[in-house]
Backbone as a chain_set.jsonl record, in Angstrom:
{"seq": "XXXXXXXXXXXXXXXXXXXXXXXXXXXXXXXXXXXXXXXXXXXXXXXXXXXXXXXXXXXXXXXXXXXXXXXXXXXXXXXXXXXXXXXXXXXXXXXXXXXXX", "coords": {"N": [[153.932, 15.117, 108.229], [156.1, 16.664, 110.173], [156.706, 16.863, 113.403], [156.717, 19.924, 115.407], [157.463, 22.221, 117.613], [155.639, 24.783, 118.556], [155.821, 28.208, 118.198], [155.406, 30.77, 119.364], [153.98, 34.241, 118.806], [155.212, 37.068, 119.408], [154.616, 40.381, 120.284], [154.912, 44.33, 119.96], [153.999, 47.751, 120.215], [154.073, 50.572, 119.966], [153.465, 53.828, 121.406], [155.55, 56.697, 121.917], [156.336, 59.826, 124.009], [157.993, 62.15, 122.702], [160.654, 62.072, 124.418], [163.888, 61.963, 125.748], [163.875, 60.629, 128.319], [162.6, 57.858, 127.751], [164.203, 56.295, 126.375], [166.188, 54.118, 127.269], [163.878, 52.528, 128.249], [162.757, 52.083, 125.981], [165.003, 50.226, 124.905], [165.22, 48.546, 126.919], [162.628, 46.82, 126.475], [163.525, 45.277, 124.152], [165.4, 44.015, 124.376], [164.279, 42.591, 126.34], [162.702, 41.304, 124.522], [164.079, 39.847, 123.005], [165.659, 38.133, 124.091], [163.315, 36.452, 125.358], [162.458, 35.648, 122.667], [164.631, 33.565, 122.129], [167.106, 34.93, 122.1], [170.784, 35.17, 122.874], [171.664, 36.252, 125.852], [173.72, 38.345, 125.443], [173.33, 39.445, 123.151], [171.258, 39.766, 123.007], [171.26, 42.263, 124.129], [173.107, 43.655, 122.951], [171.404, 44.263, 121.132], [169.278, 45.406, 122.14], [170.633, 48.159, 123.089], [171.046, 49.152, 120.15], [168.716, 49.813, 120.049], [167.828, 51.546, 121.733], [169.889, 53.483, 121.067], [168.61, 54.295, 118.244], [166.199, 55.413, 119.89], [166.827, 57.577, 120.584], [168.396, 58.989, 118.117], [166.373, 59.658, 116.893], [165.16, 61.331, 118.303], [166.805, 63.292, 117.552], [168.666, 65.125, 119.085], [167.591, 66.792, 120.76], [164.295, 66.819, 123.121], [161.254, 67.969, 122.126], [158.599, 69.747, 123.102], [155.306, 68.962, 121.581], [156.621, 68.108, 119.488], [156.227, 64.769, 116.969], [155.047, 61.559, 118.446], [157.135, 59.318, 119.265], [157.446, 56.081, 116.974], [157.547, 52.678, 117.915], [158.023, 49.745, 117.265], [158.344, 46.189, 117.956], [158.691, 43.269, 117.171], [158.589, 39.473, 117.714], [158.562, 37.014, 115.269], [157.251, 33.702, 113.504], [160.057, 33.106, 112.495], [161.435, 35.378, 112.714], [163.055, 38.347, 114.114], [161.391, 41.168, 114.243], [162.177, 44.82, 114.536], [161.959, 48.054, 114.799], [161.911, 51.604, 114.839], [160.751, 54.7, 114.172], [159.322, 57.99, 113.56], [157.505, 60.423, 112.949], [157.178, 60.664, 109.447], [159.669, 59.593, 109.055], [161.786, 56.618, 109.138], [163.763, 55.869, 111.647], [164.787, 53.501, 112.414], [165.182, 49.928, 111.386], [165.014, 46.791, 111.48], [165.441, 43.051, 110.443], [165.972, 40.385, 111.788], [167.172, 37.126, 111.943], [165.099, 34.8, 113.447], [166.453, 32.45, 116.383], [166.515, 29.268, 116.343]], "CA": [[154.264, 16.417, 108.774], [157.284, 17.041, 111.197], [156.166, 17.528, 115.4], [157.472, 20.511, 116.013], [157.515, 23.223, 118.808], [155.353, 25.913, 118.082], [156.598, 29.474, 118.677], [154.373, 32.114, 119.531], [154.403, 35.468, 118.436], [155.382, 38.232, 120.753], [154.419, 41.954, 119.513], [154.486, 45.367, 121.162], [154.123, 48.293, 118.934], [153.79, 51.51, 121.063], [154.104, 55.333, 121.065], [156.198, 57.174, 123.272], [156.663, 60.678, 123.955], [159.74, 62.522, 122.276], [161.538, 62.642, 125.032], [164.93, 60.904, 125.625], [164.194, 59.435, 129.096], [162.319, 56.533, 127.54], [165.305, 55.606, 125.324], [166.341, 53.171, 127.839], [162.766, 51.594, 128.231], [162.933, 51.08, 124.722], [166.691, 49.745, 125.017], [165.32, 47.148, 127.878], [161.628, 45.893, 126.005], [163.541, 45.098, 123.066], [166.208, 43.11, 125.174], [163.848, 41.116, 127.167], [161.675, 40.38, 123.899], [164.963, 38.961, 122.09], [165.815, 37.059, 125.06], [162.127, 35.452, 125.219], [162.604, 34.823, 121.856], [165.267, 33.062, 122.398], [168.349, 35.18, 121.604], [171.326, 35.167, 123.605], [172.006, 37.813, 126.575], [174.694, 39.662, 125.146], [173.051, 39.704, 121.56], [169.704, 40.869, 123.359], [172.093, 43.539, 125.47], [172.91, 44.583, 121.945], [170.015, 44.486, 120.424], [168.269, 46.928, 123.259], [171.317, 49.668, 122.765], [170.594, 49.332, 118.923], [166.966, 50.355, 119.849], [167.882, 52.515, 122.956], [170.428, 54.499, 120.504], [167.545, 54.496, 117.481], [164.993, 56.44, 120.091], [167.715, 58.992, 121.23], [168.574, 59.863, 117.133], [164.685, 59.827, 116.624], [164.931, 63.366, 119.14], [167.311, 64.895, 116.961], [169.278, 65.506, 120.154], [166.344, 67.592, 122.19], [163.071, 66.852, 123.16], [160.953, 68.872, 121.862], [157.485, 69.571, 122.956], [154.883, 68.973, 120.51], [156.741, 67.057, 118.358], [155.766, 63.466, 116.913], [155.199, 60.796, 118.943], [158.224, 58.188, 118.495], [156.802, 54.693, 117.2], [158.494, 51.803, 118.544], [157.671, 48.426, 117.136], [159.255, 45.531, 118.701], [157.851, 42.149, 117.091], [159.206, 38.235, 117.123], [157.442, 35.778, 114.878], [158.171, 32.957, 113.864], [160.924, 32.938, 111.94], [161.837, 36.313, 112.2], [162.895, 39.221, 114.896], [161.691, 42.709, 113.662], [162.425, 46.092, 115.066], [161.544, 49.349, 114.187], [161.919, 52.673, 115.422], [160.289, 55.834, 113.746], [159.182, 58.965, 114.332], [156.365, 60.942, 111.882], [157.208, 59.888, 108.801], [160.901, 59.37, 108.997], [162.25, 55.962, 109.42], [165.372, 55.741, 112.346], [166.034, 51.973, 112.622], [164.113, 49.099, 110.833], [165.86, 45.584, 111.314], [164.848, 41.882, 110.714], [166.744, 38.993, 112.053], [166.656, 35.845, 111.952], [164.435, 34.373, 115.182], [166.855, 31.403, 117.292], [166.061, 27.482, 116.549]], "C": [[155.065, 16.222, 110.063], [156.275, 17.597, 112.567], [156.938, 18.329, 115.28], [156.836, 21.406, 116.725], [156.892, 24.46, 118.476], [156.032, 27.055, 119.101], [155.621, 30.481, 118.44], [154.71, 33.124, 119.263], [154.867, 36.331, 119.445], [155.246, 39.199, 120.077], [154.63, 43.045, 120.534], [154.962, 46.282, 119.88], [153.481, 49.443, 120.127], [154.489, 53.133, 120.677], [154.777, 56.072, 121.807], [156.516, 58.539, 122.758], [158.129, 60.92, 123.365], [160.456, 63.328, 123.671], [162.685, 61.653, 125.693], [165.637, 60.635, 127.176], [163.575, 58.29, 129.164], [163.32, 55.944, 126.747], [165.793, 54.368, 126.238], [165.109, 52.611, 128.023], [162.662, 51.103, 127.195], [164.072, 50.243, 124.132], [166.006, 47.842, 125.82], [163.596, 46.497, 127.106], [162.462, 45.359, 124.84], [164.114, 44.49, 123.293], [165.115, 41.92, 125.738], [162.798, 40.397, 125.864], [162.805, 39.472, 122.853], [165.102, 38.001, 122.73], [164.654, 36.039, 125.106], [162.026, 35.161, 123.545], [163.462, 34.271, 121.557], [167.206, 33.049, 122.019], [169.315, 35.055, 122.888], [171.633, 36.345, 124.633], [172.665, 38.298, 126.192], [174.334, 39.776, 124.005], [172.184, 40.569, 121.779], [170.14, 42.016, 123.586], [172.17, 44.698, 124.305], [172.253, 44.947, 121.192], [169.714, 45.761, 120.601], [169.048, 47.874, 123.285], [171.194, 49.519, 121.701], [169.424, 50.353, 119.372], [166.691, 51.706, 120.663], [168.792, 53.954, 121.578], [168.947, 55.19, 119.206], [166.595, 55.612, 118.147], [165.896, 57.65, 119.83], [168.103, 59.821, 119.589], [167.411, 60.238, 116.71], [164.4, 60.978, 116.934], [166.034, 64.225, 118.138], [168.332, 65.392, 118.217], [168.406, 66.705, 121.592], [165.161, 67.152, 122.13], [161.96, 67.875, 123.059], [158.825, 68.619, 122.429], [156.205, 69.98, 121.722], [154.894, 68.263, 119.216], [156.395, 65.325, 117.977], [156.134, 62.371, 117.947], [156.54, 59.565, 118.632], [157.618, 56.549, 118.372], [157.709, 53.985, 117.105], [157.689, 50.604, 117.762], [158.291, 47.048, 117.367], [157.915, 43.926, 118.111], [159.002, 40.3, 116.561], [158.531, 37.294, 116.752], [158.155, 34.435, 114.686], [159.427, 32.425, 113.766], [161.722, 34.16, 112.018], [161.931, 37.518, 113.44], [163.021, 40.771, 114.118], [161.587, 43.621, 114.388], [162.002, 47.188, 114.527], [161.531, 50.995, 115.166], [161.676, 54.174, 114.415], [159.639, 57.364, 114.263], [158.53, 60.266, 112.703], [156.707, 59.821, 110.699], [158.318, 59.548, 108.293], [161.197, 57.972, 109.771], [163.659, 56.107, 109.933], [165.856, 54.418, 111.977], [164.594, 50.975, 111.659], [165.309, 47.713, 110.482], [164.665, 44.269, 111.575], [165.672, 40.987, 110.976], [166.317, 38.032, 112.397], [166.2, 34.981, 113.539], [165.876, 32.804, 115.413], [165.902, 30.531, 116.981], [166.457, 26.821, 117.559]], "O": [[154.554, 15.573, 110.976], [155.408, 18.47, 112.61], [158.071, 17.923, 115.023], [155.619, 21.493, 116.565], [157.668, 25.321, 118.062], [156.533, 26.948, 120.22], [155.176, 30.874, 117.362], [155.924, 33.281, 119.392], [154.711, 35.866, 120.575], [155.794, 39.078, 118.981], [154.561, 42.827, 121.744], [155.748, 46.014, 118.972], [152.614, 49.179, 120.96], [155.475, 53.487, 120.03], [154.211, 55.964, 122.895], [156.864, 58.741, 121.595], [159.117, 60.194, 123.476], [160.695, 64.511, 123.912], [162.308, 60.571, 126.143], [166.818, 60.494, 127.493], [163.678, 57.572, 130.159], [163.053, 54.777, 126.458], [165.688, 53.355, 125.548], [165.465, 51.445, 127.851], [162.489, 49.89, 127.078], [164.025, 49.682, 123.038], [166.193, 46.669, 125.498], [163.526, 45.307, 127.41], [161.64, 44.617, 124.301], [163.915, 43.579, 122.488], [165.172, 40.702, 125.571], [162.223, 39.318, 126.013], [162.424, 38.594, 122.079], [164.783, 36.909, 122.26], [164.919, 34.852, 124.916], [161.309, 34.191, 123.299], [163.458, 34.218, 120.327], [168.068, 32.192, 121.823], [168.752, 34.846, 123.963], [171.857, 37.444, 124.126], [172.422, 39.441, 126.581], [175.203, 40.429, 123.427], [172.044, 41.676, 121.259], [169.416, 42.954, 123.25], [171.757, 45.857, 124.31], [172.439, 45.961, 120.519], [169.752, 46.77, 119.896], [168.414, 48.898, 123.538], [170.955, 50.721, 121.821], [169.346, 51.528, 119.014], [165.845, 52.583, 120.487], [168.308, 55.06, 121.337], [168.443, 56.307, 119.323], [166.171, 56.55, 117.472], [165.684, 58.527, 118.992], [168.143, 61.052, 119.597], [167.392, 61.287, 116.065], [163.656, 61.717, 116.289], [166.087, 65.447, 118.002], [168.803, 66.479, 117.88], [168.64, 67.108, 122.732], [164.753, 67.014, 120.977], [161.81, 68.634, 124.017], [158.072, 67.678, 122.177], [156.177, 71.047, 121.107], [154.068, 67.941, 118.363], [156.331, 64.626, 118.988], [157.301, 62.221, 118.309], [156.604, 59.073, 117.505], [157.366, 55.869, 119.366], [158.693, 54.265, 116.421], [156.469, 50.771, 117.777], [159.07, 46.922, 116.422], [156.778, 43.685, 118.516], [159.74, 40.068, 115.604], [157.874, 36.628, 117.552], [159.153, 34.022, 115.276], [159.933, 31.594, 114.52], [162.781, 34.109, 111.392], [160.807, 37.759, 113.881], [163.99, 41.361, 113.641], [160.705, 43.4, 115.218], [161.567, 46.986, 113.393], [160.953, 51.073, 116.25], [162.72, 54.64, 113.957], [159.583, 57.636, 115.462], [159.192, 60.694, 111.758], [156.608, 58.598, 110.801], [158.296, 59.164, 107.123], [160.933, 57.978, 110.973], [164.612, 56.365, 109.198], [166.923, 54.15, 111.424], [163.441, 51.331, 111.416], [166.146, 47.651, 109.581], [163.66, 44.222, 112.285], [166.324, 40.753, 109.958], [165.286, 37.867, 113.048], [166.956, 34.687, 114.466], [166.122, 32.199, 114.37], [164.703, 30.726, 117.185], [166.148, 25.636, 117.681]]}, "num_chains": 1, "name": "protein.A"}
């Protein structure tokens, strides 16, 4: 069996109000968890406006009170960086890419 480097998971899976001044918080966790998994800064940069744009179509263009929480899922294993952005039971964004060797 091959020594190699284990790689830890990283997760965050979280609910956030519908309202579209967390769209940038979910723009910048999704950046710094590409980066710690070892993507490049301007891939992460784009990553986190992927995820930042994903909340903001998630509102529909208003925040509405009352309406569904927006779920965010932000996970890098080991082989694999997945994303997700939803909102009841409508899927916005849902990407897997391939984790950095």
């Amino acid at each position: 069996m091959a020594d190699t480097e284990s790689r830890p998971t990283l997760c965050l899976t979280a609910n956030f109000p519908p309202d579209a001044r967390f769209a940038p918080t979910v723009g910048e966790l999704a950046s710094r968890l590409a980066v710690s998994a070892g993507m490049g800064e301007d891939d992460a940069n784009a990553l986190g406006r992927s995820m930042e744009e994903a909340f903001a179509k998630a509102l529909n263009g208003e925040s509405v009170e009352g309406a569904p929480a927006i779920d965010v899922s932000l996970c890098a294993g080991e082989t694999t960086i997945d994303l997700s952005v939803s909102c009841g039971s409508t899927s916005v964004l849902a990407l897997s890419l391939p984790r950095s060797q």
